[in-house]
ChimeraX commands (.cxc) that place a marker at each C-alpha (Angstrom):
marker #1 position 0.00,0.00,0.00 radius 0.5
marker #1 position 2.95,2.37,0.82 radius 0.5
marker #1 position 4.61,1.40,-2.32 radius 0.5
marker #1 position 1.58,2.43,-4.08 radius 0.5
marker #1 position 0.99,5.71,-2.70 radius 0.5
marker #1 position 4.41,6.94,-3.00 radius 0.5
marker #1 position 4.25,5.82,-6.56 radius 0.5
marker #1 position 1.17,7.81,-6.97 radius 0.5
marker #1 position 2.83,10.94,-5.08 radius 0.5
marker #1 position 6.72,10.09,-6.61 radius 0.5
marker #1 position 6.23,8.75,-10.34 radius 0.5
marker #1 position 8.74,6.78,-11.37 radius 0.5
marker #1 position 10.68,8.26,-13.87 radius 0.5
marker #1 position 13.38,7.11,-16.79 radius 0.5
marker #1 position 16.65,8.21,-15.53 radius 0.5
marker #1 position 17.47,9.11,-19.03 radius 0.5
marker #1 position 15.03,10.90,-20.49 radius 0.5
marker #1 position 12.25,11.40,-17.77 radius 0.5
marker #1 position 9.62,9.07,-19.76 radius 0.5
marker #1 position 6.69,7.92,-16.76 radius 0.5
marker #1 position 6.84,4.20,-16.28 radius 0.5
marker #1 position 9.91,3.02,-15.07 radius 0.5
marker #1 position 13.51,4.26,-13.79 radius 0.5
marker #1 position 14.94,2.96,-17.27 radius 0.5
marker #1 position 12.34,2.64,-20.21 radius 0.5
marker #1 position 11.72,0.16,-22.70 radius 0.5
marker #1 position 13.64,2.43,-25.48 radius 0.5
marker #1 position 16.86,3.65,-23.43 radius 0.5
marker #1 position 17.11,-0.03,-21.94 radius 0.5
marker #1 position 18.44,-0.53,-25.69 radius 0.5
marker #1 position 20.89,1.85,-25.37 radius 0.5
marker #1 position 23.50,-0.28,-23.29 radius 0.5
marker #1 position 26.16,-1.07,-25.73 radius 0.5
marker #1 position 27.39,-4.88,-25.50 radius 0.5
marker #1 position 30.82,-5.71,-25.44 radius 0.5
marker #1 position 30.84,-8.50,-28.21 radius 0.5
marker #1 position 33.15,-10.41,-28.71 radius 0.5
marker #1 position 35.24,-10.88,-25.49 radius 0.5
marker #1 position 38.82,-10.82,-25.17 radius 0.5
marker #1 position 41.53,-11.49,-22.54 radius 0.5
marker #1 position 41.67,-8.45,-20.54 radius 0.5
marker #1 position 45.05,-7.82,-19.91 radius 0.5
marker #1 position 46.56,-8.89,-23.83 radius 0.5
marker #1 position 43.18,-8.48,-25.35 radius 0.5
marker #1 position 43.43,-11.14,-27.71 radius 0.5
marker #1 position 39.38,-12.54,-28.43 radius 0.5
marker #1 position 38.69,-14.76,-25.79 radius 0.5
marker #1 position 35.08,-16.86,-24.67 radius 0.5
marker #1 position 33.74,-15.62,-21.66 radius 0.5
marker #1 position 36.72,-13.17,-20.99 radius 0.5
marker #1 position 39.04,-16.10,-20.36 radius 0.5
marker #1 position 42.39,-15.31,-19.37 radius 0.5
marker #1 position 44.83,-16.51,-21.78 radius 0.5
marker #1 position 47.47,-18.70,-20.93 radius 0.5
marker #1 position 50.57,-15.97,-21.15 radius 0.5
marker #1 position 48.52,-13.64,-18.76 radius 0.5
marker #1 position 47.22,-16.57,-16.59 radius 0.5
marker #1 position 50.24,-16.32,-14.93 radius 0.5
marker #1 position 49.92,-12.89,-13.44 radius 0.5
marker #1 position 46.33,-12.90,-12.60 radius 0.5
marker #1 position 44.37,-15.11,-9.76 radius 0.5
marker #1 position 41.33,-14.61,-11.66 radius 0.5
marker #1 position 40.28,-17.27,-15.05 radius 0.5
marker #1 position 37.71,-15.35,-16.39 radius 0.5
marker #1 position 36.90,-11.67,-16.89 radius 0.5
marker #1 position 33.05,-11.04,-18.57 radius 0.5
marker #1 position 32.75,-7.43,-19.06 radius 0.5
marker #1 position 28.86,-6.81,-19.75 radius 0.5
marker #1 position 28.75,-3.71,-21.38 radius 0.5
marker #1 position 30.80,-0.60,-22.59 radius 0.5
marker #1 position 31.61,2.23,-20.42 radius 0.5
marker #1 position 29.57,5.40,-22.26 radius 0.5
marker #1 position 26.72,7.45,-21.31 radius 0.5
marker #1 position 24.35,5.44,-20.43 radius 0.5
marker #1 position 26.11,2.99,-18.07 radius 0.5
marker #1 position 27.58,5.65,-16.95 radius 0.5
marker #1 position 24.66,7.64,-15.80 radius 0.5
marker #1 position 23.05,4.46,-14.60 radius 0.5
marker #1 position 25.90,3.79,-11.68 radius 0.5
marker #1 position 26.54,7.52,-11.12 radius 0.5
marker #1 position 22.97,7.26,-9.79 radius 0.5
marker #1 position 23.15,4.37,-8.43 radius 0.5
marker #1 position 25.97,4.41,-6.52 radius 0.5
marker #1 position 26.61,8.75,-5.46 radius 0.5
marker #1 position 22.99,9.39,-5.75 radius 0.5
marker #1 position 22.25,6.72,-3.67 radius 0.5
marker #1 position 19.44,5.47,-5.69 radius 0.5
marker #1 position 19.52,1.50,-3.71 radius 0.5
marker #1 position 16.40,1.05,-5.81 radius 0.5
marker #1 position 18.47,0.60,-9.47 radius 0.5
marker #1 position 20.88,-2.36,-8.08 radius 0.5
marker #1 position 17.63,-4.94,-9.57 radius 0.5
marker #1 position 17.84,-3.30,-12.70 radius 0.5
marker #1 position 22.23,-3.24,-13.03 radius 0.5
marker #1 position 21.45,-7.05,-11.89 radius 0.5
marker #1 position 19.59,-7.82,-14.62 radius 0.5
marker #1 position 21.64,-6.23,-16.72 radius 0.5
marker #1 position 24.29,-8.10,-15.84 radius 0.5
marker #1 position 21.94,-11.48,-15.93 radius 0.5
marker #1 position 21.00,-10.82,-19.31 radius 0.5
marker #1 position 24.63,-11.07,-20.96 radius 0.5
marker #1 position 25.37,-14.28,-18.48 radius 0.5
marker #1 position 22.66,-16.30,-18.29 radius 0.5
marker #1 position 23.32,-18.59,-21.39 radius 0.5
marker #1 position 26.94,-19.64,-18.97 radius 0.5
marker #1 position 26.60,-22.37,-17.72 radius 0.5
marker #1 position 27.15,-21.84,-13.75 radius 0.5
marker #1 position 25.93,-24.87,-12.12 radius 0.5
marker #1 position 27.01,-24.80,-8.60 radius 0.5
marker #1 position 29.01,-21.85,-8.48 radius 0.5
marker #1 position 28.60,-19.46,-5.15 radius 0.5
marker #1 position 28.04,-15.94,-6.02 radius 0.5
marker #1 position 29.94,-13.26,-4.02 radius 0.5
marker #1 position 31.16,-9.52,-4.58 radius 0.5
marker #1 position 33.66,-7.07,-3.80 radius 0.5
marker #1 position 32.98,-5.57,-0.76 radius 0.5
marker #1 position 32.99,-1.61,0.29 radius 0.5
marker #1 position 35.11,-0.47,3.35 radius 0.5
marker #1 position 33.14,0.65,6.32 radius 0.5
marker #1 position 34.33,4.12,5.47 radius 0.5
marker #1 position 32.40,3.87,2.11 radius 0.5
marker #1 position 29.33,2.10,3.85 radius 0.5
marker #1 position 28.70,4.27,5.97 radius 0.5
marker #1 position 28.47,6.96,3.28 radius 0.5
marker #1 position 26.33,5.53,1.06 radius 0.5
marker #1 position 24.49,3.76,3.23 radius 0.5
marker #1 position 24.46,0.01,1.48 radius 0.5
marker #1 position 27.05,-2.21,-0.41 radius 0.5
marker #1 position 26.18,-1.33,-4.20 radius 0.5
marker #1 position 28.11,-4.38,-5.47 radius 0.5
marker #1 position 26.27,-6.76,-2.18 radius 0.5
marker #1 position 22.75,-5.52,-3.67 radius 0.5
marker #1 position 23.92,-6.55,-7.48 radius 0.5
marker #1 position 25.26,-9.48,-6.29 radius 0.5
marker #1 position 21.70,-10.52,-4.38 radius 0.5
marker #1 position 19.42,-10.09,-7.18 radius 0.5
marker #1 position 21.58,-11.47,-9.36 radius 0.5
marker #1 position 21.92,-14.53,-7.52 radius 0.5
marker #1 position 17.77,-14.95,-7.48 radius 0.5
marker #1 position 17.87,-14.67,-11.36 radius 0.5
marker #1 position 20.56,-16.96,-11.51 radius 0.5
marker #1 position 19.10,-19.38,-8.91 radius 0.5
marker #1 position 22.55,-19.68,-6.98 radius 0.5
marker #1 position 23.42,-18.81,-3.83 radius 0.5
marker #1 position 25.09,-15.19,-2.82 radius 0.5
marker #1 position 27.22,-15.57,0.20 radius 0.5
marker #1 position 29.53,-12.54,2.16 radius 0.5
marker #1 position 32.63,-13.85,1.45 radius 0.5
marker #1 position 34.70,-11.42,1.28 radius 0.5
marker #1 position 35.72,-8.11,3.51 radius 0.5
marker #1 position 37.63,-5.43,3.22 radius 0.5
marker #1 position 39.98,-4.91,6.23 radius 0.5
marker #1 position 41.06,-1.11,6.55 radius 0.5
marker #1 position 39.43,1.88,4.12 radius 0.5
marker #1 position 41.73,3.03,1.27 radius 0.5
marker #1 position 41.30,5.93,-1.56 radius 0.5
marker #1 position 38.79,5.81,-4.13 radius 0.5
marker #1 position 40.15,3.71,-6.80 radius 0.5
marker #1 position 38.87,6.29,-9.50 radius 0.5
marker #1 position 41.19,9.05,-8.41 radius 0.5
marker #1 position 44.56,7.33,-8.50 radius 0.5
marker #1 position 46.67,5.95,-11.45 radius 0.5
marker #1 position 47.73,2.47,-12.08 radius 0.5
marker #1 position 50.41,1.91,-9.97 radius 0.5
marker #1 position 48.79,3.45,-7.03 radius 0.5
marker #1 position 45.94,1.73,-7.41 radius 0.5
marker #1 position 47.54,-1.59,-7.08 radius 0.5
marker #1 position 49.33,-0.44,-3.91 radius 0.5
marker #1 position 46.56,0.91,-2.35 radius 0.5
marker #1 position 44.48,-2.03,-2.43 radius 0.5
marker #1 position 47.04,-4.77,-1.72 radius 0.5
marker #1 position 46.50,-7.09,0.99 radius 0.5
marker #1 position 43.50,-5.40,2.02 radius 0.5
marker #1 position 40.98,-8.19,1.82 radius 0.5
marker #1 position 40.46,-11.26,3.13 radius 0.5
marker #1 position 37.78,-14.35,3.35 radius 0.5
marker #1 position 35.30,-14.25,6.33 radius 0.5
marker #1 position 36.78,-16.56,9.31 radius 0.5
marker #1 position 33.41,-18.45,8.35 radius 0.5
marker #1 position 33.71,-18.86,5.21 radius 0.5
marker #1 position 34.30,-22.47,4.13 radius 0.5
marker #1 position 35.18,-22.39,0.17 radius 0.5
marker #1 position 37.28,-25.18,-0.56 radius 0.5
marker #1 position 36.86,-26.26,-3.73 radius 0.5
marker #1 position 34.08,-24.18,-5.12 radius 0.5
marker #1 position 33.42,-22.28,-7.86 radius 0.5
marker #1 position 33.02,-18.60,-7.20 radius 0.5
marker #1 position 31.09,-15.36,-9.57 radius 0.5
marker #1 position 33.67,-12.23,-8.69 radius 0.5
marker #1 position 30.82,-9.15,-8.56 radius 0.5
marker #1 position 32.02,-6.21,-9.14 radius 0.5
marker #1 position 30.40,-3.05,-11.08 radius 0.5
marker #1 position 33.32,-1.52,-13.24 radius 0.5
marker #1 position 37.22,-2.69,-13.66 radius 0.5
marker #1 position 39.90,-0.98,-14.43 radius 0.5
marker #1 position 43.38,-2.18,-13.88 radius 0.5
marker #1 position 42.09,-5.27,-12.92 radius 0.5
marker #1 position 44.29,-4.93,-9.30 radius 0.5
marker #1 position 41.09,-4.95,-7.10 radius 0.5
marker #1 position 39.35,-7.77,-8.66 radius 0.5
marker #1 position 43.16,-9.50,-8.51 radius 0.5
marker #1 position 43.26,-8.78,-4.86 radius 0.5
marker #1 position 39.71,-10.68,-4.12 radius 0.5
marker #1 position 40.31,-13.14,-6.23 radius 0.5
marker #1 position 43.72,-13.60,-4.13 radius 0.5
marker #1 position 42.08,-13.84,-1.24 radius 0.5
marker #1 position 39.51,-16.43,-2.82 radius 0.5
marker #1 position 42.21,-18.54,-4.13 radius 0.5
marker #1 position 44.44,-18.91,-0.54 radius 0.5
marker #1 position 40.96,-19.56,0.45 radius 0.5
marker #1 position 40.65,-22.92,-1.23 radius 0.5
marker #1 position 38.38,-21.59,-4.34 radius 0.5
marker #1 position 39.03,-23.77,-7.26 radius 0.5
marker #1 position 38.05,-21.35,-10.15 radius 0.5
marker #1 position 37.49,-17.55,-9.93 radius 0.5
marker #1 position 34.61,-16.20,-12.90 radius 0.5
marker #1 position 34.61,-12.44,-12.31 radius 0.5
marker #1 position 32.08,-10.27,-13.95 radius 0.5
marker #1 position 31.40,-6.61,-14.36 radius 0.5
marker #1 position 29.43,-4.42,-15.82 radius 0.5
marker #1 position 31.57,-2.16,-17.67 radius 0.5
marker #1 position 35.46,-1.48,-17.88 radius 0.5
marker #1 position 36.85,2.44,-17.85 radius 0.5
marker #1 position 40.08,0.65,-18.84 radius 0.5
marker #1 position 42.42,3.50,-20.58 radius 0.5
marker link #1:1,2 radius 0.2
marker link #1:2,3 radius 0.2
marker link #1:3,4 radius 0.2
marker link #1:4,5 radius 0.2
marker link #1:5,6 radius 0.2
marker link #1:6,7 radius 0.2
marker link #1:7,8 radius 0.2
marker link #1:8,9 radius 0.2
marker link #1:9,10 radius 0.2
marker link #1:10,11 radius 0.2
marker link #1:11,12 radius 0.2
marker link #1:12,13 radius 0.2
marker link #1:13,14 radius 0.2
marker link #1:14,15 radius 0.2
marker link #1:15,16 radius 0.2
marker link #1:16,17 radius 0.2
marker link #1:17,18 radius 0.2
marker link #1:18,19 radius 0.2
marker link #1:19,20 radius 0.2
marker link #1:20,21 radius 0.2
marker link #1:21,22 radius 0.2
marker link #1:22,23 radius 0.2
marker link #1:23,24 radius 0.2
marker link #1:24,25 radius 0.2
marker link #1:25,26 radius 0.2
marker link #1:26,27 radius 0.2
marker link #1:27,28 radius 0.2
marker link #1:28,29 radius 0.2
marker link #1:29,30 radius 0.2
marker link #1:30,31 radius 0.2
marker link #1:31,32 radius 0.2
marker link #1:32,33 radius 0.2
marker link #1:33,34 radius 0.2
marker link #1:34,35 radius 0.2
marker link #1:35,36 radius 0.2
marker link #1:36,37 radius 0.2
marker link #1:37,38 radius 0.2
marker link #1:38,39 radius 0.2
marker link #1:39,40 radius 0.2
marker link #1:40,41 radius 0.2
marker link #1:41,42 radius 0.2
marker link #1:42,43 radius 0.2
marker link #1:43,44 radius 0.2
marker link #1:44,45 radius 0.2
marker link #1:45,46 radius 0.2
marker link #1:46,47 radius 0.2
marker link #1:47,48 radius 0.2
marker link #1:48,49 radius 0.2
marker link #1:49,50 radius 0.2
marker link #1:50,51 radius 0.2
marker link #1:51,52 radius 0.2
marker link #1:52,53 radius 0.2
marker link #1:53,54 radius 0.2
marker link #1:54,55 radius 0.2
marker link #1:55,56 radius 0.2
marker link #1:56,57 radius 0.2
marker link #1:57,58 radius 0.2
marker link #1:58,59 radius 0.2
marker link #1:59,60 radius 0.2
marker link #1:60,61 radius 0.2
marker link #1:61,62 radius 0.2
marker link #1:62,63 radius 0.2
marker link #1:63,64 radius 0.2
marker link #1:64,65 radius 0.2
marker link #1:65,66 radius 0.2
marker link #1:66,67 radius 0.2
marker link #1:67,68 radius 0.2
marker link #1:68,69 radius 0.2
marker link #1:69,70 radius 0.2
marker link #1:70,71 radius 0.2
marker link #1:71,72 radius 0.2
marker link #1:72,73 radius 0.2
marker link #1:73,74 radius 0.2
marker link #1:74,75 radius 0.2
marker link #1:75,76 radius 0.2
marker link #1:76,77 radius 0.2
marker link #1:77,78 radius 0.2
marker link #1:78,79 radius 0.2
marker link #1:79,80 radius 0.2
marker link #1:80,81 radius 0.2
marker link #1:81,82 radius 0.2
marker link #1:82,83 radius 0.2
marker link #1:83,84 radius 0.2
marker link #1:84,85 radius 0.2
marker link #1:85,86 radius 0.2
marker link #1:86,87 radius 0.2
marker link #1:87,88 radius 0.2
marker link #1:88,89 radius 0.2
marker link #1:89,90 radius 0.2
marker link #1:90,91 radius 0.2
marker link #1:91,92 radius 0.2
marker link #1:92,93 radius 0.2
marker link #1:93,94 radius 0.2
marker link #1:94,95 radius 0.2
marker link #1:95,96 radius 0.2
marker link #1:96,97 radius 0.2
marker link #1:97,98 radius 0.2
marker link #1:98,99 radius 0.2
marker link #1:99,100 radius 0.2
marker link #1:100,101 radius 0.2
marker link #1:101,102 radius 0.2
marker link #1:102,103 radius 0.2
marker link #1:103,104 radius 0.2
marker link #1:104,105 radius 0.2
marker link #1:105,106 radius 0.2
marker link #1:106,107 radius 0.2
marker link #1:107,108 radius 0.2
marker link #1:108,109 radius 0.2
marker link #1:109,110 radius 0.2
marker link #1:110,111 radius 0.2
marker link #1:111,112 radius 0.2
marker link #1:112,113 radius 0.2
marker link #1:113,114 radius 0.2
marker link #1:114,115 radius 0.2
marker link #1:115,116 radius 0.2
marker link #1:116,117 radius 0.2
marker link #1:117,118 radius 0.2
marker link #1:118,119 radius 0.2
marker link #1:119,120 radius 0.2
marker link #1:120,121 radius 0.2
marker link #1:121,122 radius 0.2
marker link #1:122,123 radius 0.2
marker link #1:123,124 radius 0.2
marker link #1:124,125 radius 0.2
marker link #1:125,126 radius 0.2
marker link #1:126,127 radius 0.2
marker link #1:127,128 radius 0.2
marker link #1:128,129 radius 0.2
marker link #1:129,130 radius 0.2
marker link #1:130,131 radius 0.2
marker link #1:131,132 radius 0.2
marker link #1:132,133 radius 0.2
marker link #1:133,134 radius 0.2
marker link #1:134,135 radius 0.2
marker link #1:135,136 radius 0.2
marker link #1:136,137 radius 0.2
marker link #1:137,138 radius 0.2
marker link #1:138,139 radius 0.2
marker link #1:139,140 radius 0.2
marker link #1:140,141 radius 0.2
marker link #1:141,142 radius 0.2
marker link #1:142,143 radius 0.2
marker link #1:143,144 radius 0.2
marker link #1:144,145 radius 0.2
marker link #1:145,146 radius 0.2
marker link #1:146,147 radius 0.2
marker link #1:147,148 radius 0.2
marker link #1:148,149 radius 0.2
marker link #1:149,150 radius 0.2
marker link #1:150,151 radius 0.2
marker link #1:151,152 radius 0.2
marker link #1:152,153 radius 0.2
marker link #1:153,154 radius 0.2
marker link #1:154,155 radius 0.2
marker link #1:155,156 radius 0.2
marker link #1:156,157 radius 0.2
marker link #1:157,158 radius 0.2
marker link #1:158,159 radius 0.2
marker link #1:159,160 radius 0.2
marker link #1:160,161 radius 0.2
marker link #1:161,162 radius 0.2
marker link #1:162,163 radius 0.2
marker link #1:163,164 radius 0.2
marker link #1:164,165 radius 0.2
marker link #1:165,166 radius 0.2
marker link #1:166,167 radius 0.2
marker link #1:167,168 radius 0.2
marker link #1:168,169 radius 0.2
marker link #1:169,170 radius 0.2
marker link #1:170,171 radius 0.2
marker link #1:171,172 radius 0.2
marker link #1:172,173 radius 0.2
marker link #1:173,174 radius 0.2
marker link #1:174,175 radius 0.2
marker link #1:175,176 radius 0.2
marker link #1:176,177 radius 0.2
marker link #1:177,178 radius 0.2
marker link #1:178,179 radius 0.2
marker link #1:179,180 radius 0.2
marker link #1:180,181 radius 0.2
marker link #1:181,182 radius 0.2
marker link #1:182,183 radius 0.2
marker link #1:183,184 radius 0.2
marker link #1:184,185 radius 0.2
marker link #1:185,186 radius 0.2
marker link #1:186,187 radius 0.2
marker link #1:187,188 radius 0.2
marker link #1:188,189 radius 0.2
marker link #1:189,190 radius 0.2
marker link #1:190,191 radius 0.2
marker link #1:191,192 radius 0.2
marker link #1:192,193 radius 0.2
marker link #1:193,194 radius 0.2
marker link #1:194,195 radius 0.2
marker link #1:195,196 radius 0.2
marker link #1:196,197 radius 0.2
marker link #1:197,198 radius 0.2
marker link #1:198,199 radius 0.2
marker link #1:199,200 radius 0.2
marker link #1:200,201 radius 0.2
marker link #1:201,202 radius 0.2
marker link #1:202,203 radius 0.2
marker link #1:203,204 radius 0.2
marker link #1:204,205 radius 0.2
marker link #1:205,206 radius 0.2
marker link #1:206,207 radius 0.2
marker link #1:207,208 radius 0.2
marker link #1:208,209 radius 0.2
marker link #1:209,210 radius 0.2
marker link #1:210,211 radius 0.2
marker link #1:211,212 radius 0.2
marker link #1:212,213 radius 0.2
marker link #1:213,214 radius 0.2
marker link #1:214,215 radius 0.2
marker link #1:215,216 radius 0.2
marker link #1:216,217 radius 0.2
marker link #1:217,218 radius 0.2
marker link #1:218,219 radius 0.2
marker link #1:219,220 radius 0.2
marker link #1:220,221 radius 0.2
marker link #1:221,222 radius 0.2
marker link #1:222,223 radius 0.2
marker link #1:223,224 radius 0.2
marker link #1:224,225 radius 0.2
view
């Protein structure tokens, strides 16, 4: 009944171009650019399902790397409100974004789990953006989400630093949950854009001393370069 009422008071609204009926209509929703085909992310030689290639394998604790979508406008706007207008209510609709572009994978018993925000950053916003993705994704996929992972001291916004400060500022700083029992599975990496790659490495680190067996990450767009 709330829901309702607000919706009669509040209209929902495109994000894009203000269109009644949704907060992304049926014609901008076909705006999201697909990143076809996909390609080792590091050499960027064509690769299925973002597989890293043998010569990069080596570097990388990560095997796969699916980026969903390029990084223009409308991705863009979509996680800008999202994430620093703090607009909770668009994490179903970057999930099935992301679901859409997946869900021909085959990911039978694989554990879904994200990279975390620092308590710094939670506190802020007020939720996990990536833990919300990484829920509704997991009821479209039918697999279970689990907190796996956790940050263990605040650092810099990624966004502001350049490559090799990014990698030091988020080395060694996460880590499995003492609860956790992993060994052996088969864990979806959430995460919403990648850059360098070093803070998806970093979880998928952690995963791997863990016990995880294979590391699938997935994103929804890559500001790489």
């Amino acid at each position: 009944m709330i829901k309702y009422f607000l919706n009669f008071i509040f209209p929902e609204r495109c994000i894009f171009c203000r269109k009644l009926g949704g907060y992304i209509c049926s014609e901008c929703d076909k705006n999201f650019i697909e990143v076809k085909p996909q390609i080792c992310y590091f050499c960027e030689e064509v690769s299925v399902f973002g597989k890293i290639c043998p010569r990069c394998k080596n570097f990388f604790s990560f095997d796969n790397l699916f980026i969903c979508y390029r990084y223009k406008f409308f991705l863009k706007k979509l996680l800008l409100n999202f994430k620093y207008n703090f607009r909770s209510i668009l994490a179903k609709k970057c999930a099935l974004l992301i679901y859409k572009r997946i869900k021909e994978i085959n990911f039978k018993n694989c554990l879904i789990c994200y990279v975390p925000s620092d308590k710094k950053r939670f506190r802020w916003r007020g939720f996990c953006h990536t833990q919300l993705i990484a829920r509704y994704l997991s009821d479209y996929l039918d697999l279970e989400c689990k907190d796996i992972l956790e940050k263990k001291v605040n650092s810099d916004f990624q966004s502001r630093l350049d490559r090799g400060a990014r990698m030091s500022n988020i080395k060694g700083k996460f880590s499995v949950r003492f609860n956790c029992n992993i060994v052996n599975k088969n864990i979806i990496l959430i995460d919403d854009v990648v850059s360098t790659g070093s803070t998806l490495n970093e979880c998928a680190k952690a995963l791997r001393n863990a016990g995880a067996r294979r590391v699938f990450a997935v994103v929804m767009g890559s500001n790489k370069g």
